[in-house]
C-alpha positions as CSV (number, residue, x, y, z in Angstrom):
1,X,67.1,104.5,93.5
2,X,69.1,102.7,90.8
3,X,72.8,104.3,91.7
4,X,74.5,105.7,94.4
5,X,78.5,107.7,94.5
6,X,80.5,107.0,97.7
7,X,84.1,107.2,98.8
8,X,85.0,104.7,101.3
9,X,88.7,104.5,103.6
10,X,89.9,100.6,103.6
11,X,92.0,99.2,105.8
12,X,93.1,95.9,105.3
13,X,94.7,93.4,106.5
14,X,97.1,90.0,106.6
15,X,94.5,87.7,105.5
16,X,91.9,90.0,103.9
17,X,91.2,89.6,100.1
18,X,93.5,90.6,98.1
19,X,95.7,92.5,100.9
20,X,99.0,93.6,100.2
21,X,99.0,94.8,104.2
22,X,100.9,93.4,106.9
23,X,99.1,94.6,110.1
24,X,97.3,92.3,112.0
25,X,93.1,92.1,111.7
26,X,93.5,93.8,115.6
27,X,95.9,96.7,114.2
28,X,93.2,97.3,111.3
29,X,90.5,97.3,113.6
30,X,92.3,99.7,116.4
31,X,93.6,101.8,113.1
32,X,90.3,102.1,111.4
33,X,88.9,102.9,115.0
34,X,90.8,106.1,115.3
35,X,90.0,107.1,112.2
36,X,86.6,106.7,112.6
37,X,87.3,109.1,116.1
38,X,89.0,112.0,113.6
39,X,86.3,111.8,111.3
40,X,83.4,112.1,114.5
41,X,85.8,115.4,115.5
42,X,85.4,117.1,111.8
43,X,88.2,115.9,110.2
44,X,88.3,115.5,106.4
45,X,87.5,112.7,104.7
46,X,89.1,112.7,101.7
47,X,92.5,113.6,103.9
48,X,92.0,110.8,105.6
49,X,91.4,108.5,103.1
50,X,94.6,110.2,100.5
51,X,96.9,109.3,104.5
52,X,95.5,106.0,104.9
53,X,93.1,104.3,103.2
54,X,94.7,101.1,101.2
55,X,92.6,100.9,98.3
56,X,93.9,102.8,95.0
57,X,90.7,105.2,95.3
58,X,92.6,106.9,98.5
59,X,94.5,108.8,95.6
60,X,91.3,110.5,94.8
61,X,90.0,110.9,98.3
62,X,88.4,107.8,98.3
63,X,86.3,108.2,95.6
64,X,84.5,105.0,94.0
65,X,82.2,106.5,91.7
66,X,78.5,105.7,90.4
67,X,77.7,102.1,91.3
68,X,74.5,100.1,91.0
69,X,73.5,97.2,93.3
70,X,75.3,93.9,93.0
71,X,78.4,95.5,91.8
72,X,79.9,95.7,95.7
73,X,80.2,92.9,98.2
74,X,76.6,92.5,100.1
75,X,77.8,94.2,103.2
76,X,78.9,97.3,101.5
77,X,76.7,97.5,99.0
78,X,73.8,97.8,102.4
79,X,75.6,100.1,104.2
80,X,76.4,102.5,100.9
81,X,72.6,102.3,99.7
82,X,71.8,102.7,103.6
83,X,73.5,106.6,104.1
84,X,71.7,109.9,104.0
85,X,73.9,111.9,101.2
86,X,76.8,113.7,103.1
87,X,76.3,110.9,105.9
88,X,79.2,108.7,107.0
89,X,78.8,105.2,108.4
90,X,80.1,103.7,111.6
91,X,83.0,100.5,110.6
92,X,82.2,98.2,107.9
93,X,83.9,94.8,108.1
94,X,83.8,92.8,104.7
95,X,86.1,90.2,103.2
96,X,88.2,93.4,101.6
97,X,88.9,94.7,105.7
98,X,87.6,97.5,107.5
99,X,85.7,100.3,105.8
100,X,84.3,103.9,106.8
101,X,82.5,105.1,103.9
102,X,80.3,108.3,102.9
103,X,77.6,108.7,100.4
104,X,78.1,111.4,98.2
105,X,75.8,111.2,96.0
């Protein structure tokens, strides 16, 4: 499997590469938590990331595209290439912040 697609939901942080956030690490961690929660209930992904997520790809439901391995940061790239298609993972911390994301692809 050369590529995957996945759309992920960021929160970051004070701190966190290349944040422009002012929570705290615990206020991204609580945030992403609950979010995590709505998702496990049925809630919509792409909703969720357009309300919160903090990367520019929340405009487009969190969408990243096609990528290949080595073009992510080692614990996303794992966790991406890891999913089922359709399956969401649990909380990804990487130097970015918090992540949920969900193969689509």
């Amino acid at each position: 499997m050369s590529n995957v697609r996945a759309s992920h939901i960021l929160l970051m942080y004070r701190g966190s590469m290349r944040s422009t956030a002012s929570r705290s690490k615990e206020d991204a961690q609580r945030e992403i938590a609950e979010i995590e929660g709505k998702l496990t209930s049925g809630g919509d992904f792409a909703a969720l990331a357009r309300t919160h997520s903090d990367c520019p790809s929340g405009a487009s439901g969190g969408d990243l595209g096609s990528f290949g391995r080595g073009q992510m940061v080692k614990a996303f790239e794992d966790a991406a290439f890891g999913l089922e298609v359709g399956a969401t993972s649990g909380v990804i911390e990487t130097p970015f912040g918090y992540h949920l994301i969900r193969r689509t692809a």
